[in-house]
C-alpha positions as CSV (number, residue, x, y, z in Angstrom):
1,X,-3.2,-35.4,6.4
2,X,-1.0,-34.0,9.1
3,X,-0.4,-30.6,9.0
4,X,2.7,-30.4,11.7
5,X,5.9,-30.2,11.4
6,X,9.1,-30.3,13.5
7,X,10.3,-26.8,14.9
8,X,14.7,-27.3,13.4
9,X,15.8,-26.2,16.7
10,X,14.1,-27.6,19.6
11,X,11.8,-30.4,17.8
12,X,8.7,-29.0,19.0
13,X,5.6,-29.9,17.1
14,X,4.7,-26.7,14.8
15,X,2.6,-26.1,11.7
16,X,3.4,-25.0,8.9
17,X,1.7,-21.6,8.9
18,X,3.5,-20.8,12.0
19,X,6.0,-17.8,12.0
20,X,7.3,-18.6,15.3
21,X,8.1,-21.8,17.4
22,X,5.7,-20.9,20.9
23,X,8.4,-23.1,22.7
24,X,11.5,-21.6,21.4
25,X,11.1,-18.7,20.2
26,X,13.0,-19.1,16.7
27,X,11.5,-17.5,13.8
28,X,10.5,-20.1,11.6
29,X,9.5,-17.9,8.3
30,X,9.6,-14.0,7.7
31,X,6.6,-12.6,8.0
32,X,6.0,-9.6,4.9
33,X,4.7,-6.9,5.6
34,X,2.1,-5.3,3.7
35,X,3.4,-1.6,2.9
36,X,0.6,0.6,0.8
37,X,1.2,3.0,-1.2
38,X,0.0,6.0,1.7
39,X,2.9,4.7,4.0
40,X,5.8,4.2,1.3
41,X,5.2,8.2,0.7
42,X,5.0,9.0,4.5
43,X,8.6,7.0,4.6
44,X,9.6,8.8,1.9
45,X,8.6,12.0,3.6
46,X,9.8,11.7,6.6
47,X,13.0,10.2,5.4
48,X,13.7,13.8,3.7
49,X,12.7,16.3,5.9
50,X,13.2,14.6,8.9
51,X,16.0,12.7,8.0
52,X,17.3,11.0,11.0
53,X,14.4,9.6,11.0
54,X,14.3,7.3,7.8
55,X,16.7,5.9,8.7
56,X,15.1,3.6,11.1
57,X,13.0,2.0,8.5
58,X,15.6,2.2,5.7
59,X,17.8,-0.1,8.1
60,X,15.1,-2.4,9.2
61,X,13.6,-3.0,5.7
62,X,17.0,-3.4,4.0
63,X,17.1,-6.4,6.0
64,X,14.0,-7.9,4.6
65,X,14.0,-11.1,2.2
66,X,11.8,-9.2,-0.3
67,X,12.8,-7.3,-2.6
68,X,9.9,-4.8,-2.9
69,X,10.5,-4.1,1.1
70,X,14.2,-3.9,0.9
71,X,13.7,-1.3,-2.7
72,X,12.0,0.8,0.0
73,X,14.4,0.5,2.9
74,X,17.2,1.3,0.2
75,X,15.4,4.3,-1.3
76,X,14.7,5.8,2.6
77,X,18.4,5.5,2.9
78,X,19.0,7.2,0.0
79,X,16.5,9.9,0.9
80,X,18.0,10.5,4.1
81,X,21.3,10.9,2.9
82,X,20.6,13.7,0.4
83,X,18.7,15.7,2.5
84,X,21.8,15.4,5.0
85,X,23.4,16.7,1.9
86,X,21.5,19.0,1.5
87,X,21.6,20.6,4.5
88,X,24.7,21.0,5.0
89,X,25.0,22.5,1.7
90,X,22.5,25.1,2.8
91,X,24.3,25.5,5.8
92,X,27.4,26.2,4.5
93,X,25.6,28.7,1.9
94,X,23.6,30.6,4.6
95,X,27.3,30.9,6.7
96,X,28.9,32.3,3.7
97,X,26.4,34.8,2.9
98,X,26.2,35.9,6.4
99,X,29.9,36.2,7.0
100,X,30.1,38.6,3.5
101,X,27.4,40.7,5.0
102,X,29.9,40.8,8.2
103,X,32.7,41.7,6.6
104,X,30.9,44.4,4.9
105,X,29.8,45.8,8.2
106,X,32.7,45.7,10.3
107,X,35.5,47.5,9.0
108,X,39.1,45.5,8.4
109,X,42.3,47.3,10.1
């Protein structure tokens, strides 16, 4: 049995196991990738404490057609998010607590 198939765009020959057409470039299925455990907490990680960061791979696993992959992209985004939160929380705390120990310095007319 035949194992080719017809790429939908361009009619190019293809097999089935193919992720790409090699004459037109169109993705033909999704390939999934294979996250382990080590990397979803380096995401995680990174998406917290550095959290600019996560959000490259929140966005480009959100995307994905799996739902494992896409729980991780939306938990990065999440992660990022809070620790924005979070920081400008701190922020605003260290700002307040410095400007009382200002005001207690410099004396008001």
């Amino acid at each position: 049995m035949d194992n080719t198939l017809l790429c939908p765009v361009c009619q190019y020959k293809i097999q089935a196991d193919w992720f790409f057409c090699p004459n037109c470039a169109k993705e033909l299925k999704e390939k999934i990738p294979v996250i382990s455990i080590g990397k979803q907490i380096m995401i995680y990680f990174v998406s917290f404490f550095f959290s600019p960061l996560g959000l490259g791979w929140g966005l480009k696993y959100v995307k994905s057609k799996d739902s494992k992959i896409k729980t991780i992209g939306i938990i990065s985004i999440i992660l990022t998010f809070a620790a924005i939160i979070f920081m400008i929380g701190a922020a605003k705390s260290f700002i307040d607590q410095y400007a009382k120990i200002l005001n207690n310095i410099v004396p008001s007319y």
